[in-house]
C-alpha positions as CSV (number, residue, x, y, z in Angstrom):
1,X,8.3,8.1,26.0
2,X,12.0,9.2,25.7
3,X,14.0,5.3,26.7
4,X,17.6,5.8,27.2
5,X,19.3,2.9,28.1
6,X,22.5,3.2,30.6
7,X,22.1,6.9,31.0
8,X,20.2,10.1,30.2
9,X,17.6,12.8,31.5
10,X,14.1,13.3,29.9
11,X,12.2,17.0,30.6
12,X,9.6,14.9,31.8
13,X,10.4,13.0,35.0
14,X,7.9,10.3,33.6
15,X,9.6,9.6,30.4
16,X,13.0,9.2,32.0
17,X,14.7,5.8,31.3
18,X,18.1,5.7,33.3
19,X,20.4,5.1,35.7
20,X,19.1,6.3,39.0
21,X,22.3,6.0,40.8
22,X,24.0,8.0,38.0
23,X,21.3,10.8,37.8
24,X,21.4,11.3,41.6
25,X,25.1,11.4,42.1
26,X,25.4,14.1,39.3
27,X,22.6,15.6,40.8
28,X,24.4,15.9,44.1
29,X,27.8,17.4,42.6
30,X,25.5,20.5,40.7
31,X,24.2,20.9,44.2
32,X,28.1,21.2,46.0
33,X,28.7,23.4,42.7
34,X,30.9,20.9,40.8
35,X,30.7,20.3,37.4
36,X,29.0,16.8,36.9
37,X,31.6,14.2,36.0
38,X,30.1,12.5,33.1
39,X,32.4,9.3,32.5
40,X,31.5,8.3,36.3
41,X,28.1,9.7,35.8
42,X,27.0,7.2,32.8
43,X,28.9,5.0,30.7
44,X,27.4,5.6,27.0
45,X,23.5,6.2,25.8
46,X,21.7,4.1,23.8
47,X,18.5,4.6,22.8
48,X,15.7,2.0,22.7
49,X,13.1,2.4,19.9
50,X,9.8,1.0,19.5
51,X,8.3,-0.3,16.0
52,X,4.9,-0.6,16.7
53,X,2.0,0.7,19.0
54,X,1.4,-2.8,20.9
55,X,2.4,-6.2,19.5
56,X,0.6,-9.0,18.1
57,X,2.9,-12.3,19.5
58,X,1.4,-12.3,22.5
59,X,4.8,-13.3,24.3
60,X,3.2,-14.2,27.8
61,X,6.1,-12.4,29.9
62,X,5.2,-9.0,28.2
63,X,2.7,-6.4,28.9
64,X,3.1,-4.9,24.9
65,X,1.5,-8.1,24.2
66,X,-1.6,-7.6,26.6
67,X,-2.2,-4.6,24.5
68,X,-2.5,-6.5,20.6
69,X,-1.3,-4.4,17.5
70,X,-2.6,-1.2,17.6
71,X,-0.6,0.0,14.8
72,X,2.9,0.0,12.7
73,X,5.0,3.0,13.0
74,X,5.4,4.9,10.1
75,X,9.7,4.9,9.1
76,X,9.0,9.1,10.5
77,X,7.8,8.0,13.7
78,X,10.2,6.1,14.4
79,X,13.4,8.2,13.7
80,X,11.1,11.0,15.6
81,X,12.1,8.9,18.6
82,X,15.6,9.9,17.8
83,X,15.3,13.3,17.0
84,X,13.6,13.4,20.6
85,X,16.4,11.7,22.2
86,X,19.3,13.6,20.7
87,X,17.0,17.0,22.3
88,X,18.3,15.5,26.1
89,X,21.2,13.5,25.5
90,X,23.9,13.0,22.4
91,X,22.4,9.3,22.0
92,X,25.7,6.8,19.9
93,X,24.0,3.5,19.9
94,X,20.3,2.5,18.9
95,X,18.6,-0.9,19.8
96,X,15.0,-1.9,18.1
97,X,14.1,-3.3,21.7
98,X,11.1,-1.1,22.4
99,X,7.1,-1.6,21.6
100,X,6.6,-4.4,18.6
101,X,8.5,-6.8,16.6
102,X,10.6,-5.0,14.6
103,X,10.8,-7.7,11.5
104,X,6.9,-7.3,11.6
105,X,6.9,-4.1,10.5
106,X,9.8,-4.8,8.0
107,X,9.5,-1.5,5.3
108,X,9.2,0.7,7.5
109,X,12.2,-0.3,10.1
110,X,14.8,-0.6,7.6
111,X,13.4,2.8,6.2
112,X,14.0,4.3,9.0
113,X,17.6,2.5,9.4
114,X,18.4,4.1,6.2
115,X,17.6,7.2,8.1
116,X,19.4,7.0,11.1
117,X,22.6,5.3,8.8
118,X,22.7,8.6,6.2
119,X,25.3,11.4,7.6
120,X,23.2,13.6,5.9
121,X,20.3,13.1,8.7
122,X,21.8,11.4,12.0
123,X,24.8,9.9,11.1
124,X,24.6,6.7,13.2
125,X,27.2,4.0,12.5
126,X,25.3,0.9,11.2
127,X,27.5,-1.1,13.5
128,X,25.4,0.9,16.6
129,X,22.3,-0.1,15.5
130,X,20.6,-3.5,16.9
131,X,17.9,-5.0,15.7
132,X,16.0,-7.7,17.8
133,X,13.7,-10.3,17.1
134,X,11.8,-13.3,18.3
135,X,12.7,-14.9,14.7
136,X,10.9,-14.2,12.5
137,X,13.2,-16.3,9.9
138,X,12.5,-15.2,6.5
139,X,12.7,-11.5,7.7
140,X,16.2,-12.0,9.2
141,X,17.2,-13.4,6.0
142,X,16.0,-10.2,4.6
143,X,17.8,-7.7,6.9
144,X,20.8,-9.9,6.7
145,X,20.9,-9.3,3.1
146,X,19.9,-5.7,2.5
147,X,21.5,-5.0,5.9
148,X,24.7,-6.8,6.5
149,X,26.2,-4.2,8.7
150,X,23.3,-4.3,11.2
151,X,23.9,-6.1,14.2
152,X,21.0,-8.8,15.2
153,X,19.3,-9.7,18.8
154,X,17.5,-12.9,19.4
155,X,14.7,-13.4,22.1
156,X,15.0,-16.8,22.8
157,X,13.7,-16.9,26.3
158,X,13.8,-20.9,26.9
159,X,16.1,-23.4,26.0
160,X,13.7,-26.3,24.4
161,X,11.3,-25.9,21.4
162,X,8.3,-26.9,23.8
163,X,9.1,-24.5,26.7
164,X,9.4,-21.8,24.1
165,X,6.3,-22.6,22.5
166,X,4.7,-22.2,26.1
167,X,6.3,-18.8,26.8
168,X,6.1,-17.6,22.7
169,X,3.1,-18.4,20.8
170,X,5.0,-17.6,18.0
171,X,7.7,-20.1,18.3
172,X,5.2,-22.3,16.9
173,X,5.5,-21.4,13.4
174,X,9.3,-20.6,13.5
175,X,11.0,-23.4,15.2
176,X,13.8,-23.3,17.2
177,X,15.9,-25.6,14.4
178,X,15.3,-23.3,12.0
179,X,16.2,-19.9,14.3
180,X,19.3,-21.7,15.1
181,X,20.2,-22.4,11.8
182,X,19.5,-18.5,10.9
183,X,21.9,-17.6,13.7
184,X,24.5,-19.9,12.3
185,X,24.0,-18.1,8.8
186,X,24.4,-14.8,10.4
187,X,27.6,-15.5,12.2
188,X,28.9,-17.1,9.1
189,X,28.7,-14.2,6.8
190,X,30.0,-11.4,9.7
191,X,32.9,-13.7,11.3
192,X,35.6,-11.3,9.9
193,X,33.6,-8.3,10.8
194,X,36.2,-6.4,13.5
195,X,34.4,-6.6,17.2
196,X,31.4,-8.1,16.2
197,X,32.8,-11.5,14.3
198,X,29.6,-12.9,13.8
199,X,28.3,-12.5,17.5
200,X,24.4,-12.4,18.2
201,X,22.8,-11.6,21.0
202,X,20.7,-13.8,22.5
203,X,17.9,-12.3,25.1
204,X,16.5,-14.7,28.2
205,X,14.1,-13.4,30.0
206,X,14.6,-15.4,33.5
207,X,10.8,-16.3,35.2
208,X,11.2,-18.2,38.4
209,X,9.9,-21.8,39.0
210,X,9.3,-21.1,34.7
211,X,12.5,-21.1,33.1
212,X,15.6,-20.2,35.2
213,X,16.2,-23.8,36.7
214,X,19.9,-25.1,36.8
215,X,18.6,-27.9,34.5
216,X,17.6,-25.0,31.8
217,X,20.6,-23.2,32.0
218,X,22.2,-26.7,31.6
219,X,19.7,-27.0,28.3
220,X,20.3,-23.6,27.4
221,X,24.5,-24.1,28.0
222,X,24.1,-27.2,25.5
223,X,22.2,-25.7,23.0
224,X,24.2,-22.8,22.4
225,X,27.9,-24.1,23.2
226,X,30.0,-23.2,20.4
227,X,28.0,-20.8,18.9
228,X,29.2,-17.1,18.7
229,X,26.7,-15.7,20.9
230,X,26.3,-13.3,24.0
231,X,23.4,-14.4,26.0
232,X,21.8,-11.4,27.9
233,X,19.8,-12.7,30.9
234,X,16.7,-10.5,32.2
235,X,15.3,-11.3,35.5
236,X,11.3,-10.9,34.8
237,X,10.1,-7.4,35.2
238,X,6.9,-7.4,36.5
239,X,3.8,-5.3,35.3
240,X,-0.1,-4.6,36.7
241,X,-2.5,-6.8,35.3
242,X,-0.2,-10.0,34.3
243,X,-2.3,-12.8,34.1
244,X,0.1,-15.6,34.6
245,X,1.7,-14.1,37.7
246,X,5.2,-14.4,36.6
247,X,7.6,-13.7,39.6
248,X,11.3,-12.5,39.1
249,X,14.2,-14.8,40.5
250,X,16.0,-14.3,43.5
251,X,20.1,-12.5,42.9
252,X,21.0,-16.0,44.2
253,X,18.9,-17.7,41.3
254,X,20.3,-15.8,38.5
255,X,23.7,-16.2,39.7
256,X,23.3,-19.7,39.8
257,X,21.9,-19.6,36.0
258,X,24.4,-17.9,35.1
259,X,27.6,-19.5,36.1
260,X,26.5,-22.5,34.4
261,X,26.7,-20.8,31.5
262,X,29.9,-19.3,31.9
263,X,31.5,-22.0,33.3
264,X,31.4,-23.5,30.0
265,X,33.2,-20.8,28.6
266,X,29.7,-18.8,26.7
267,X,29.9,-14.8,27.6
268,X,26.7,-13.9,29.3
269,X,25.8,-10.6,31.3
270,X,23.0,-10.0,33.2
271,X,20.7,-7.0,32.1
272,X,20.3,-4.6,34.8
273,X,16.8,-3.3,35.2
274,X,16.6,0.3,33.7
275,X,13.4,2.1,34.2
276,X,11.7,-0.3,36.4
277,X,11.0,2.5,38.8
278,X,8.9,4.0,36.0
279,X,7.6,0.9,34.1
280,X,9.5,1.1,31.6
281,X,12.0,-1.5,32.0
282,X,12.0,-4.4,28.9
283,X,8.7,-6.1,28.7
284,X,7.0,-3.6,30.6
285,X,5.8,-1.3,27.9
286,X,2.3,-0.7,27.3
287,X,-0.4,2.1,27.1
288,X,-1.5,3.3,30.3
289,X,-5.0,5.4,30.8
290,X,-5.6,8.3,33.2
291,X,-2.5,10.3,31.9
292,X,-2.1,12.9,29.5
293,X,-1.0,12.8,26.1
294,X,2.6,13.5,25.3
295,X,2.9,16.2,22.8
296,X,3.7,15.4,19.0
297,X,7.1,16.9,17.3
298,X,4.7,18.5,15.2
299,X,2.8,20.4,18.0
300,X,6.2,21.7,19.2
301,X,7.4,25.0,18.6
């Protein structure tokens, strides 16, 4: 599927990802025969990219997980996802937030950055590109060396090691010291970078009675104060089948959560929920039977 973050059309009403509010209003101006007014139409496209057919983590909020690895994408797959993209909309930023863990599948994402990066093939500015991780730690290293340019996205998801280990099976083997200690690295080495100056993105994923208590945004506020970071709070998205029967926080909830967190002066922003209306919103992706197949690239003519 075609996932445009903020904005965008797909030929296919079921690959669209995008802003309904945006797609109707300029559908309502071709309709009075005005040209569409793109700046209050969408605000800029960014493309989300998946690295892998399924995931292997197992993140219990995530319905990739319910489906295991099925496969790494080959470096040509996943640019494809671009070349797709660019076909609907003139996609500027890209963010490995899609299907898989990116670092898992480590040759052939950074192949495929080199890709996107050369003018000679898309042209992307490096400092577009986002890659994001549950921390895998030796991996970030990795990227942050051969990569330096690339901007980096944490899923955190809870603010204690033994919450996270709940939520993330994974966190068990990379340990929230020594993700924090990567972050620190990171922010270190691209503090005089222009905009960025060293900032990582930190994703929470907010499940009610679970994680989004005022007492973990209070943990969360303490373990991150001072850091350069930009947390990104995600109220659950729910999907069929979810076994633990996560349920997504009231408005009121997450605006409570929130404020702690900027009240002590750390830049947060709430993710709003593109794509939910076609379950494609984040931690929604998975393979779903009964449809039909989308058609390869190279089926097209």
């Amino acid at each position: 599927a075609v996932l445009i973050h903020h904005s965008g059309m797909a030929e296919d009403p079921e690959q669209e990802q995008t802003d309904l509010c945006g797609r109707r209003r300029e559908a309502r101006q071709r309709r009075e025969g005005r040209e569409a007014d793109k700046s209050e139409a969408w605000q800029r496209d960014t493309l989300c990219i998946s690295s892998q057919v399924g995931c292997r983590l197992g993140c219990t909020f995530c319905a990739t997980g319910t489906m295991g690895l099925q496969g790494n994408l080959w470096a040509g797959e996943i640019l494809e996802q671009l070349l797709h993209a660019r076909s609907i909309r003139p996609v500027s930023n890209i963010v490995f937030m899609g299907m898989g863990e990116p670092l898992e599948n480590f040759s052939n994402v950074t192949s495929a950055i080199r890709g996107l990066v050369d003018p000679q093939r898309f042209g992307v500015a490096p400092g577009g590109i986002t890659v994001s991780t549950v921390g895998i730690v030796g991996n970030m290293r990795r990227l942050m060396d051969e990569m330096p340019k690339i901007k980096l996205a944490v899923s955190l998801h809870a603010p204690t090691q033994e919450l996270r280990e709940k939520l993330l099976p994974v966190a068990k083997t990379y340990r929230m010291d020594e993700l924090l200690e990567v972050i620190d690295e990171y922010a270190e080495r691209t503090a005089s970078d222009g905009k960025r100056k060293g900032m990582v993105m930190i994703s929470y994923v907010l499940l009610e009675d679970v994680n989004d208590s005022i007492e973990c945004a209070q943990q969360l506020r303490d373990l991150l104060l001072g850091k350069p970071v930009i947390v990104n709070l995600i109220p659950f998205n729910s999907y069929e089948g979810d076994p633990h029967n996560y349920r997504t926080p009231s408005a009121e909830r997450v605006l409570a959560f929130l404020r702690v967190l900027m009240e002590a002066g750390i830049r947060v922003l709430e993710r709003r929920h593109h794509g939910r209306d076609i379950s494609a919103a984040c931690g929604q992706l998975a393979k779903l039977g009964g449809r039909a197949p989308v058609a390869d690239i190279e089926n097209c003519t």
